[in-house]
C-alpha positions in Angstrom: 214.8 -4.9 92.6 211.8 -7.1 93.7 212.0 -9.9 95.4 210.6 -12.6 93.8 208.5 -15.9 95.7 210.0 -19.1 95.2 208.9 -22.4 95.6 211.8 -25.2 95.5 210.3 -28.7 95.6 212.7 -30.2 98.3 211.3 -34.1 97.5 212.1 -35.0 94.4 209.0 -37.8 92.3 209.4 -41.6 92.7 210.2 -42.6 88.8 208.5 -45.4 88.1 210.7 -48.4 86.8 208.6 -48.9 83.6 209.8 -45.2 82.5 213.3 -46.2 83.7 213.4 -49.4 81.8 212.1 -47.5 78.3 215.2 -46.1 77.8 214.8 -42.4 78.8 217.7 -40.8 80.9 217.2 -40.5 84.5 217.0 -36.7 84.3 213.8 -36.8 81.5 212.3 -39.9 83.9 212.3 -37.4 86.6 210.6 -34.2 84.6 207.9 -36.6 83.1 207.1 -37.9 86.4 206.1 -34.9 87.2 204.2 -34.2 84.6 202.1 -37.4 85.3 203.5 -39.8 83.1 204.2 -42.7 84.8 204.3 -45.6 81.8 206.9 -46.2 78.8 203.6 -46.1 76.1 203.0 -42.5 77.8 206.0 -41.0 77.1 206.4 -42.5 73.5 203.0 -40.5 72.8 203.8 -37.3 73.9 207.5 -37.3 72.9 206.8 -39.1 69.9 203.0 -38.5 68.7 202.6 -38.0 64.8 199.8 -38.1 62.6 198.0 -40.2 64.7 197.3 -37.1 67.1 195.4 -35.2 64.4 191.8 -35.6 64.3 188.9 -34.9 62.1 187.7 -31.7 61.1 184.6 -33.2 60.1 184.0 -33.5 64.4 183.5 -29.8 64.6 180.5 -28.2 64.2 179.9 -26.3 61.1 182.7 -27.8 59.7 180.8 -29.6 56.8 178.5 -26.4 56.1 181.6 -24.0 55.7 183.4 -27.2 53.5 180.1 -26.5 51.1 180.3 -23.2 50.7 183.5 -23.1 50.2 183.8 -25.9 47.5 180.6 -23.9 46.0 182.6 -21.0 45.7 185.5 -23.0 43.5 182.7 -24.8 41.4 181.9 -21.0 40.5 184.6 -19.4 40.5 183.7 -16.7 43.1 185.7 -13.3 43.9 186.4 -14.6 47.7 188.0 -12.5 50.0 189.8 -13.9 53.8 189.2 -11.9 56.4 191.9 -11.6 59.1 193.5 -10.3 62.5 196.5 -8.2 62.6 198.2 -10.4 65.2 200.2 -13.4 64.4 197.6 -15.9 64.2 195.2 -13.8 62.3 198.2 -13.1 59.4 199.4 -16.4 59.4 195.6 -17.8 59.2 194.9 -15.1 56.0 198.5 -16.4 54.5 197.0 -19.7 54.6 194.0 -19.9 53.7 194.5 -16.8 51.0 196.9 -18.9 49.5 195.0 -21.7 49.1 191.9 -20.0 47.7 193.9 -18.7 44.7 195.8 -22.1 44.0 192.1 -23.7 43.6 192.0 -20.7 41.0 190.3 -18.3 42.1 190.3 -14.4 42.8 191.2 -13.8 46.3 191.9 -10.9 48.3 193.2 -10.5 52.2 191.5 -8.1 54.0 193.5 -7.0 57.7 191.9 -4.0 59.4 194.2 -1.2 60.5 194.6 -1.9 64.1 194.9 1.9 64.7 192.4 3.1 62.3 189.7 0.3 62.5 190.2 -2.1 65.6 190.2 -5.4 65.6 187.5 -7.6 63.6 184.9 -6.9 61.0 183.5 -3.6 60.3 180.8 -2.8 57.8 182.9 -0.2 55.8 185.6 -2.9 55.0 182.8 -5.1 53.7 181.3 -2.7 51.8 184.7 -2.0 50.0 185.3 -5.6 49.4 181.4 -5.6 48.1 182.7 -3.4 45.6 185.5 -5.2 44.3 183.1 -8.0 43.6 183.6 -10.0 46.5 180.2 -13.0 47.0 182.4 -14.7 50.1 184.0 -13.4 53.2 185.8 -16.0 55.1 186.8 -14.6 58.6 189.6 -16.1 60.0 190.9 -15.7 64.2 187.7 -13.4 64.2 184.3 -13.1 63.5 182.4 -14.8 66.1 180.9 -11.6 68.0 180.2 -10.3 64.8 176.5 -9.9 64.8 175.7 -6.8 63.5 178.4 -6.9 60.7 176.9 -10.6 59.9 173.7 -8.5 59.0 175.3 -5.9 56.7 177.3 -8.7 55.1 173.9 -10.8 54.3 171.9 -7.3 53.6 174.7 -6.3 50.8 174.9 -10.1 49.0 177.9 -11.1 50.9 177.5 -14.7 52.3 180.0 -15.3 55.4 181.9 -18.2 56.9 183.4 -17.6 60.1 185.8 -19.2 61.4 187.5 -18.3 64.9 188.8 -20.0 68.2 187.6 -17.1 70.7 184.8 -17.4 73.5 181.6 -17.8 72.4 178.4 -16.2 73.0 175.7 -18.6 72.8 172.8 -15.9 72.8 174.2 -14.3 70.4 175.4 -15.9 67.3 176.2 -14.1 63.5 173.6 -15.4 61.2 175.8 -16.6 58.6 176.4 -19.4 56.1 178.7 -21.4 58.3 180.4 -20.3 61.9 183.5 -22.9 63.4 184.6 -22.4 66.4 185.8 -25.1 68.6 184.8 -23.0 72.1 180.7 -23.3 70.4 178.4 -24.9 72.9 177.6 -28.5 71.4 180.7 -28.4 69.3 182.5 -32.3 69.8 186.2 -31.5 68.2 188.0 -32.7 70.8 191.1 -30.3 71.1 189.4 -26.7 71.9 192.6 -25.3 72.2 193.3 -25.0 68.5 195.0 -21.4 67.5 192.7 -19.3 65.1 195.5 -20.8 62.2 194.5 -24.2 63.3 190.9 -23.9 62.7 191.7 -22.6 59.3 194.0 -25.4 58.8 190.9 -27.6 59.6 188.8 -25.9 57.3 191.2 -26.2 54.0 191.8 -29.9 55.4 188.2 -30.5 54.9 188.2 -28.8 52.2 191.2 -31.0 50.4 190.5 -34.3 52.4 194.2 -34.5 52.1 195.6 -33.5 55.6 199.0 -34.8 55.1 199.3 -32.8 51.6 197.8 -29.7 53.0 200.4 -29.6 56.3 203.0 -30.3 54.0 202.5 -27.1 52.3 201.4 -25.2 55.6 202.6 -26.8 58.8 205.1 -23.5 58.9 202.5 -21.4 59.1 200.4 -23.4 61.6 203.6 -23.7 63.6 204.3 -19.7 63.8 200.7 -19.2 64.8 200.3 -21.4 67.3 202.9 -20.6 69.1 202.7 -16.7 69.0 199.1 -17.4 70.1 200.0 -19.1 73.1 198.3 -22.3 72.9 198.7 -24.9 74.8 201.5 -27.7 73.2 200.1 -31.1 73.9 197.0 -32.8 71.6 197.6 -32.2 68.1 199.3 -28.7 68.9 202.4 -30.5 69.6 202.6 -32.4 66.3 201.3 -29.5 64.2 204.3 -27.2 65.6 206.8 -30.1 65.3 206.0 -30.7 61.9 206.0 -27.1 61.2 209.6 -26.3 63.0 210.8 -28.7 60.9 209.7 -27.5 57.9 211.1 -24.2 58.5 214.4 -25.9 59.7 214.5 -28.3 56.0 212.5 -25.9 53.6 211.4 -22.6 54.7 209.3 -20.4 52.2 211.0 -17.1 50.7 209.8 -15.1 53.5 210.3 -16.5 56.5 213.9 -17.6 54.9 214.3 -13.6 54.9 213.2 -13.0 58.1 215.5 -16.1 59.4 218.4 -14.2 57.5 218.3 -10.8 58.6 217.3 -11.6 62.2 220.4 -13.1 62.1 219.1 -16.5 63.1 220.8 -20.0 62.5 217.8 -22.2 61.3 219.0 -25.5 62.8 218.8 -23.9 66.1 215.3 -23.8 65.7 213.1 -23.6 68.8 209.5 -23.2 69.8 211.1 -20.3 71.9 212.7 -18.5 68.7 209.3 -18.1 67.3 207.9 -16.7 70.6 210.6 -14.3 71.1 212.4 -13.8 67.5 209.9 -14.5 64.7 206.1 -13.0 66.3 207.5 -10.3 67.7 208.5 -8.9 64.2 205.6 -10.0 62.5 203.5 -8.5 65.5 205.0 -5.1 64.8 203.5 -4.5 61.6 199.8 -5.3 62.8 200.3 -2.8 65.7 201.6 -0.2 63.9 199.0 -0.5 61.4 200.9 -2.2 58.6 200.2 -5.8 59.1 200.1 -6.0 55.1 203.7 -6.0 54.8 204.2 -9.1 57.1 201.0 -10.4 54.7 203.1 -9.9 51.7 206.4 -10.7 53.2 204.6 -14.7 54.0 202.9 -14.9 50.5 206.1 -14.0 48.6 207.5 -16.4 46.8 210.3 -13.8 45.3 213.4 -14.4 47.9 214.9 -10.5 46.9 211.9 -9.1 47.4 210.9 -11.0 50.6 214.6 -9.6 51.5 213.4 -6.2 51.1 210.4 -6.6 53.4 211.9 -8.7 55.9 214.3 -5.7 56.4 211.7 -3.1 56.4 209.2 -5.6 59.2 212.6 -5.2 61.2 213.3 -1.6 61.1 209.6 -1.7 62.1 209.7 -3.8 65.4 212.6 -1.3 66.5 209.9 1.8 66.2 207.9 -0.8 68.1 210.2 -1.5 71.1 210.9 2.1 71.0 207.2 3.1 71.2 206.9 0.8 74.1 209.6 1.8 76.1 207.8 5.0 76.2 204.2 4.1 77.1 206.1 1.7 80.1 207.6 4.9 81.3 204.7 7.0 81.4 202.7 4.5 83.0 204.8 4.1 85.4 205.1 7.5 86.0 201.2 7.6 86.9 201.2 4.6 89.4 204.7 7.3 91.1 205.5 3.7 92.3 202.7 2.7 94.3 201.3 -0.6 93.7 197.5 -0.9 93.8 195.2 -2.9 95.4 193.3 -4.1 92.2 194.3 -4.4 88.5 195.5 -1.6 86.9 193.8 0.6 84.8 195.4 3.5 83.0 194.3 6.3 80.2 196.0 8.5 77.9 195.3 10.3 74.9 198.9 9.7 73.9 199.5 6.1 74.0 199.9 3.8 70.2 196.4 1.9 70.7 199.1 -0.8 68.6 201.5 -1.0 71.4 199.7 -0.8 74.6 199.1 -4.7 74.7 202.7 -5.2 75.5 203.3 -2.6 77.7 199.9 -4.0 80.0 201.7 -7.0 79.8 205.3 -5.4 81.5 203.3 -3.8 83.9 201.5 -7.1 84.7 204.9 -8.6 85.5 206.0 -5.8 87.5 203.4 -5.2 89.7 202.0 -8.6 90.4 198.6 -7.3 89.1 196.4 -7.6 86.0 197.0 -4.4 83.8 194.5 -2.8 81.7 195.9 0.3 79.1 193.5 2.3 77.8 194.1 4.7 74.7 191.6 7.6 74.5 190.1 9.3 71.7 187.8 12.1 72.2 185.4 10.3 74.2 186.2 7.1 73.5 188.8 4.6 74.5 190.5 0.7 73.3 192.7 -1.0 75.9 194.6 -4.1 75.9 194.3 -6.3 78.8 196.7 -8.8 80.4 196.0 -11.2 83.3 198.1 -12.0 86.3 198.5 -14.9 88.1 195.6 -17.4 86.9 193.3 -13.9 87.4 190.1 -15.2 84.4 190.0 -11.6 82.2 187.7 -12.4 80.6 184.8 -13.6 83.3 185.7 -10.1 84.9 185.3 -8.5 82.1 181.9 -9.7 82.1 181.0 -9.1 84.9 181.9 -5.5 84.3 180.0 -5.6 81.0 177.7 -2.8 82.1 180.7 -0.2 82.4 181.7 -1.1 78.7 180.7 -0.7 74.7 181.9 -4.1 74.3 184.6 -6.5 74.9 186.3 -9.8 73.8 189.7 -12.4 74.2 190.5 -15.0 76.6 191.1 -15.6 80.4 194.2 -14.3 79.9 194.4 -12.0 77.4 191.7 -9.5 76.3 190.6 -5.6 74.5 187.5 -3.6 75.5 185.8 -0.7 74.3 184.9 2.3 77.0 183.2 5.7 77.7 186.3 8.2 78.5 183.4 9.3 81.3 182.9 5.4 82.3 186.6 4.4 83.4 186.5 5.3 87.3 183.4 3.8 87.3 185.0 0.4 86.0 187.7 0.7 87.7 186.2 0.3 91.0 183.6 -2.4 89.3 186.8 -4.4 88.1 188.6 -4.1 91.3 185.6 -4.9 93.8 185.4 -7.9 91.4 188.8 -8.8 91.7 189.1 -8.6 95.5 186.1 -11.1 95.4 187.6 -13.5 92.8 191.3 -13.0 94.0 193.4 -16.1 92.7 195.8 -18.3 94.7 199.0 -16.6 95.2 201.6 -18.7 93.2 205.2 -18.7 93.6 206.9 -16.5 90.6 209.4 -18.4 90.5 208.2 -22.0 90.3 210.7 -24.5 90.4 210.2 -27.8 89.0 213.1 -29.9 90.2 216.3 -29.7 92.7 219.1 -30.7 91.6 221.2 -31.8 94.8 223.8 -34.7 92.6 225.4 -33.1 89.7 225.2 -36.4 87.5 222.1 -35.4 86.8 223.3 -32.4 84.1 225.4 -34.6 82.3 225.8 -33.7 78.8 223.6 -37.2 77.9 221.0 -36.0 80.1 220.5 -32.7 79.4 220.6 -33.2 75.7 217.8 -35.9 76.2 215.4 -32.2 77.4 215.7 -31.9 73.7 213.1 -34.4 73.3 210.0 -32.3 74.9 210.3 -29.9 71.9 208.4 -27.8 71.2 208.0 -26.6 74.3 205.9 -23.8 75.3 202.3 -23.8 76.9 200.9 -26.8 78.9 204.9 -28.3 78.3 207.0 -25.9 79.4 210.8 -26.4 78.9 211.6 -27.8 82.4 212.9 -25.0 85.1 215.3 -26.5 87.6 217.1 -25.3 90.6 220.2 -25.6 92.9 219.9 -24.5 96.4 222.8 -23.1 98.7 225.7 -23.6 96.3 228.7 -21.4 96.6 229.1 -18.4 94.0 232.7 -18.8 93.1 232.8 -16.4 90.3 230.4 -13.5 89.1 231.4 -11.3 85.6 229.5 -8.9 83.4 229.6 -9.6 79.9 228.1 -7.8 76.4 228.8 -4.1 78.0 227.0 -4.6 81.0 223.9 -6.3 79.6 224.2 -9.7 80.9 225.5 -11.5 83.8 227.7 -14.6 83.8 228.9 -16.6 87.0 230.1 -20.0 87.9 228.6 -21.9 91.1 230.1 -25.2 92.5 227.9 -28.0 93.2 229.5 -30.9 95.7 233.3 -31.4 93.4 231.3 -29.5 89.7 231.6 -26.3 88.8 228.8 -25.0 86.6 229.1 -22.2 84.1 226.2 -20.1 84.1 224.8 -16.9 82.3 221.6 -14.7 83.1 220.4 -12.7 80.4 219.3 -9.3 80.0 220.6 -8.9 84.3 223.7 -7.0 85.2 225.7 -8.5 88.3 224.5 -5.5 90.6 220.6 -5.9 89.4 221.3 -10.1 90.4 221.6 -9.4 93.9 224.4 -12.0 95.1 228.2 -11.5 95.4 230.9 -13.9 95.1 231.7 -16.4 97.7 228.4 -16.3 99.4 225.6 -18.9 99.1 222.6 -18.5 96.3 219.8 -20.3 94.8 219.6 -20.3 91.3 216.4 -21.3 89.3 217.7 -22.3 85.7 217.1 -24.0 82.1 220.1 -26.1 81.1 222.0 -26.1 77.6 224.4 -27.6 75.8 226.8 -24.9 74.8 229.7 -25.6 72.0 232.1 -22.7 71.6 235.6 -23.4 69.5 235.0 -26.7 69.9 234.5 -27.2 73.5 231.1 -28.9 74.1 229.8 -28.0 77.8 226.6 -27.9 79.7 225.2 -24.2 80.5 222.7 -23.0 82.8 220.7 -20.3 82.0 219.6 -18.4 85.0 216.0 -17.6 85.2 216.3 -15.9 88.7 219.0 -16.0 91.1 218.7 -14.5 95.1 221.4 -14.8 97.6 220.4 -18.1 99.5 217.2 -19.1 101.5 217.9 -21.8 104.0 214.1 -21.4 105.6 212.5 -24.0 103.8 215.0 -26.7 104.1 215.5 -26.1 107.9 211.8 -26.2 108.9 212.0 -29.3 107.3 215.0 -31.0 108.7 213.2 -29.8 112.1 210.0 -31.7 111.2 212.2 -35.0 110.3 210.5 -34.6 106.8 213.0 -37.5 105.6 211.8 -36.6 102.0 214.7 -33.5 102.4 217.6 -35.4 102.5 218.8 -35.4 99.2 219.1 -31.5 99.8 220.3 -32.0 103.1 223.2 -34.3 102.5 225.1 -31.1 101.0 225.0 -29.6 104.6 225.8 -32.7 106.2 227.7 -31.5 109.5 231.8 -32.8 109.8 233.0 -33.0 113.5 234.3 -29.3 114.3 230.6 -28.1 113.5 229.7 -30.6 116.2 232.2 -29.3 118.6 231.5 -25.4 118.0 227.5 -26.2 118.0 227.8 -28.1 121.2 230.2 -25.5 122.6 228.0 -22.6 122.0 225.2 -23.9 124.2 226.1 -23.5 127.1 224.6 -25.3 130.5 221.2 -23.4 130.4 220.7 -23.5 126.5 217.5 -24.5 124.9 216.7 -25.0 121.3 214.3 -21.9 120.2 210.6 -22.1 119.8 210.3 -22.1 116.2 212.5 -22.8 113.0 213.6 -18.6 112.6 214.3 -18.7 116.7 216.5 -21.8 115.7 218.3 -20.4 112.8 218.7 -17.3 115.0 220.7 -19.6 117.5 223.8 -21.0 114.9 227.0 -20.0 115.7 228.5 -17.2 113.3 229.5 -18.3 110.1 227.9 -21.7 110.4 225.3 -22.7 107.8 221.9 -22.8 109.3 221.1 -26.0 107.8 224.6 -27.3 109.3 222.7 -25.7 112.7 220.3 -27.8 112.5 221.9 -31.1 111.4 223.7 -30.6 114.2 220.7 -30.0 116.9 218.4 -33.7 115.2 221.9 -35.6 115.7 222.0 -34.3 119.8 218.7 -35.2 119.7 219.1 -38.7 118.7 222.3 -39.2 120.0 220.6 -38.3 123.7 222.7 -35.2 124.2 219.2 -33.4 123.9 216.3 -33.9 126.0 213.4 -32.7 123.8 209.4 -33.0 124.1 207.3 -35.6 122.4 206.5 -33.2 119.4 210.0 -32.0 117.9 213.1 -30.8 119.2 211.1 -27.2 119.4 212.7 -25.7 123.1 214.7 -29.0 123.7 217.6 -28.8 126.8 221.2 -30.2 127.3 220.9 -33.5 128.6 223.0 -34.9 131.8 225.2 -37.4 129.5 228.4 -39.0 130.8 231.2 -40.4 128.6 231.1 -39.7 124.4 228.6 -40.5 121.7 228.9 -41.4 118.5 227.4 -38.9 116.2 228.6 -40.5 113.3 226.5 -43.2 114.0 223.4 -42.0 114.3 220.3 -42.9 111.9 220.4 -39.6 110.3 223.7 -39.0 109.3 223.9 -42.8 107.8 220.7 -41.7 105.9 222.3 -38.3 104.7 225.5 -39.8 103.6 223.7 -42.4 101.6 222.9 -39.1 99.3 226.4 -38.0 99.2 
């Protein structure tokens, strides 16, 4: 198994008393903190923020253009027809804005292209069909904005066009069309350009009404689902548009996603940001990329709860073929790589990969290798791939500057598809990885913890519960990942056949029940009795009754004492709240002392220190033990650290126990 980086902050923040004194629980004082908020009013606003965080639609550009048309097209009664995505935000944006369209009375259709068949955005064949159905309108929605050429067709066949999107502009090249919004356009004011493609269409029928608060009432669900499959970040209006949202799914959810909440056996006040990233998009994901978004269309717009039944079972049955189809392409692909990790992205072909699936399975590899991934489905001569970044790597600036080895390209920094020659892709892949060796991020830690937890008051069932208030979490407010470092593994089970992992670790006089998901206990790596780190989300878990607090593990290693001994070495006083747990009780004095000998001296460097403990004894303990000689006078060290200190000539006893740093370290205890 790889071994993960890990970065365990060993100072925890100064909380400022003005967060202390608003009435937020020592454990949420320290997690905003960190996130920079440092007054009472602060915290209010981003735990708290309502309607007051939603701003004018009117602010973006081509809002009041596309609001004419539109209204136009009502006055007249128009055939209209919303043009969509297959993903999640593009068929939650058609849901929307389809639905709204025919409840002002008009003829609407939905047009999704066949991810398979058609690729994503508009295409002139689709337009022509929807020509000849008697379509005037097209409004795109989550696409459209590179749409140049189709623009042109659309205009040369008497369809007028509003676009709306939220993807990366290209300011040379705009469509010519009746009315473009999107947030990302050069001059555009809106001030949150982080809206999802079903945000900007919420905009757009908000206009439209000039009722926002009717028009979320009836939508915020949709907007929620949306938002967060698209991965947008959850603060500014995001945050209160998803809120709203999970609560109306929680209070009143429509037919369909009632059905879905029923047969993916999921209890609706347990509602979460994180159910709809992990339970609700991926099943409405598996019909666009297995070319049948339609059905998750229907299955939103139904308003008939035995039918939406019926199709909430089939979009299930469908996500399985998905998972399965996956599993497969994972394999293969790593078959090619025959375990060797490159030294640049990762760029694979086949002729007999799902061009619907491949996304996902970029994304695994992405994870597994460290390393941007790039799958590319062949046919004939041609190929689509799906793109996923790594580590803060900007897809879609390298995709530019690879432009000249593509047919075309489009997405985000961190998510992106392209078009290629079959005879162009060595050529880009050495384009893409000379670009990436140039433009290499930072290496961060892949396991990034946000806060130590070294006094076990801190997971009371009062303070973990008060977590509960950063919901939704998600992008840009992640649910808070804590850690404990060096506690003893008392007890370590398999549970649901082998699947999951469940152990108990003991912290000071608490035991902590903990489970890690989707990990057996030979793929965690630790074994009873020994010390481990464990990076973790806590929960409050009620079974029959009992009503506990739960960690669930995010990664687990057996423990790394490195990082706290280098700093105990340095006197960095900020690590004595970790410390304290290894605070040293006479007998390690008398073996560490004993275990010197007359000619000892302390090694050069903290791993030639660590080196030097005494079997069995904790290296922290180790080097407790070496600062209190040192201050006590029982070392004779240099100037700059205790680095190659000697035994001193002492006469008669000291007193360890009063020393400055063991006072310090028990005032943590």
């Amino acid at each position: 198994m790889k071994q993960k980086k890990w970065n365990i902050p060993l100072t925890g923040p100064r909380i400022p008393q003005a967060l202390l004194e608003g009435g937020f629980s020592p454990l949420l004082c320290q997690i905003l903190t960190l996130r920079g908020i440092t007054t009472a009013q602060q915290a209010r606003s981003l735990l708290f923020g309502g309607k007051e965080t939603l701003h004018d639609p009117l602010l973006m550009l081509g809002m009041k253009e596309a609001r004419d048309r539109i209204m136009k097209a009502v006055e007249r009664c128009e055939t209209v027809a919303v043009y969509g995505d297959y993903d999640v935000d593009g068929i939650t944006s058609t849901c929307m804005l389809t639905d709204w369209l025919r409840r002002k009375g008009l003829t609407c259709y939905y047009y999704i292209p066949d991810r398979n068949e058609e690729g994503y955005g508009l295409n002139c064949a689709a337009l022509d069909s929807l020509r000849a159905r008697g379509v005037t309108l097209v409004v795109t929605v989550d696409c459209g904005v590179t749409a140049v050429e189709e623009a042109a067709h659309a205009r040369d066949i008497g369809i007028d066009m509003v676009i709306t999107d939220h993807h990366e502009c290209r300011p040379d090249a705009l469509p010519d069309v009746a009315a473009l919004i999107d947030c990302k356009r050069d001059g555009d004011e809106y001030p949150n350009k982080n809206l999802a493609g079903v945000g900007v269409a919420l905009k757009l029928v908000c206009a439209c009404e000039g009722d926002a608060e009717a028009v979320l009432a009836r939508y915020a669900d949709l907007v929620a689902i949306g938002t967060v499959a698209d991965v947008m970040p959850l603060c500014d209006e995001n945050r209160y548009l998803v809120r709203l949202g999970l609560s109306q799914i929680v209070n009143s959810p429509r037919p369909g996603i009632s059905a879905m909440l029923r047969e993916s056996a999921i209890d609706p006040a347990r509602m979460t940001s994180s159910t709809i990233g992990y339970s609700l998009a991926p099943r409405l994901n598996a019909a666009g990329r297995l070319g049948q978004a339609s059905i998750a269309a229907k299955l939103l717009l139904s308003r008939d709860e035995e039918g939406a039944l019926c199709l909430a079972r089939e979009l299930c049955e469908l996500n399985r073929r998905r998972q399965s189809i996956e599993n497969e392409i994972w394999k293969e692909a790593n078959a090619m790589l025959a375990g060797q990790t490159p030294d640049g992205p990762i760029v694979l072909a086949s002729e007999n990969w799902n061009q619907g699936v491949i996304g996902i399975a970029a994304s695994r590899l992405a994870e597994q290798y460290s390393l941007p991934a790039i799958i590319v489905c062949l046919n004939g001569e041609v190929g689509k791939g799906s793109c996923r970044s790594y580590g803060g790597f900007n897809l879609f600036e390298a995709l530019t500057a690879c432009a000249d080895e593509l047919i075309g390209f489009g997405g985000h920094a961190l998510a992106a598809g392209l078009n290629i020659r079959r005879d162009r892709l060595d050529a880009f892949r050495r384009a893409l990885r000379d670009y990436y060796l140039s433009n290499r991020p930072e290496p961060l830690p892949e396991v990034q913890c946000d806060l130590l937890i070294t006094d076990p008051a801190l997971l009371s069932l009062e303070n973990v519960r008060s977590l509960d208030l950063l919901e939704p979490c998600g992008n840009a407010n992640p649910r808070p990942l804590l850690c404990m470092s060096g506690v003893r593994l008392e007890m370590l089970s398999e549970v649901g056949g082998g699947k999951h992992t469940r152990f108990r670790v003991r912290l000071g006089q608490t035991p902590f029940e903990c489970i890690y998901f989707s990990h057996s206990a030979a793929e965690t790596g630790v074994h009873e009795a020994e010390l481990i780190d464990v990076a973790f989300t806590p929960q409050v878990n009620e079974y029959r009754g009992n009503v506990t607090v739960q960690l669930v593990a995010s990664a687990v290693r057996p423990h790394d004492p490195y990082a706290l001994c280098d700093a105990i070495l340095h006197e960095d006083r900020g690590c004595y709240p970790a410390a304290a747990h290894f605070c040293p009780l006479r007998a390690d004095y008398i073996r560490a002392w004993r275990e010197m000998g007359p000619c000892f001296s302390v090694g050069a460097d903290t791993k030639a220190v660590m080196a030097q403990r005494p079997a069995d004894m904790e290296p922290e303990t180790y080097c407790l033990c070496l600062m209190v000689f040192r201050e006590a006078g029982l070392l004779d060290a240099p100037q700059d650290g205790i680095y190659r200190a000697v035994r001193a000539q002492v006469t008669g006893k000291a007193d360890l126990d009063a020393t400055q740093l063991i006072r310090s370290l028990r005032a943590y205890q």
